[in-house]
N, C-alpha and C positions, 0 to 999 in steps of 0.2 A: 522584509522582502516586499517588493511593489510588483505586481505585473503591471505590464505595458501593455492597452489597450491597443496598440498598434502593431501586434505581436499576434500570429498565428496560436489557435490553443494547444498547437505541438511545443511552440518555440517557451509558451509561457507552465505549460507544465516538465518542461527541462528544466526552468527557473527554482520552478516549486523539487522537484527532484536534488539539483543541488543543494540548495539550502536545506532540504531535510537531509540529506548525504551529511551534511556540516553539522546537523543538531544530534542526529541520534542514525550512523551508517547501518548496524544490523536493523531495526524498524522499517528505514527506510526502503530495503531491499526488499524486507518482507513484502511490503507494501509495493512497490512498481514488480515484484514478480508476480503478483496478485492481482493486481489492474485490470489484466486483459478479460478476466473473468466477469467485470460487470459489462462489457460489450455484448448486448444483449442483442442491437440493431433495431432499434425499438418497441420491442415486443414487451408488453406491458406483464402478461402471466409470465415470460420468462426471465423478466426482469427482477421478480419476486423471490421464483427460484435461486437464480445467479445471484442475486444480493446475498442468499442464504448461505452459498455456498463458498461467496468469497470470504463472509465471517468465518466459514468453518475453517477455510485454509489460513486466512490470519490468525486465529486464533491456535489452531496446531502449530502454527511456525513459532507464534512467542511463545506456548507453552516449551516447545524443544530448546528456548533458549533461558527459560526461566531455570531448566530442569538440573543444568550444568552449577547453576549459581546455589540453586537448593542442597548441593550436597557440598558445599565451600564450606569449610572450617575456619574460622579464624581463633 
């Protein structure tokens, strides 16, 4: 995947969406439902915060989907 430099950073993170959409769809959801959470507005102390908390929320979402595969039998 390339971005185009002549491309709005909305138009080129749709880019990057799709193409993670194609590599790995439940990740990728986590991840752009997650997104809005480091808009901080550039507030440096709450930047700090929100970065913490978007790991927490990515991190409970792949844990909920790890959890399903943990009790798979084969």
């Amino acid at each position: 995947m390339k971005f185009e430099l002549n491309n709005s950073f909305d138009d080129n993170v749709a880019l990057f969406k799709a193409e993670a959409e194609k590599i790995d769809p439940e990740c990728a959801k986590i991840l752009f439902d997650n997104l809005a959470l480091l808009d901080t507005g550039g507030d440096a102390t709450s930047s700090r915060t929100t970065i913490g908390e978007f790991h927490k929320a990515v991190l409970t979402a792949l844990d909920a989907l790890a959890k399903p595969a943990e009790g798979y039998k084969s």
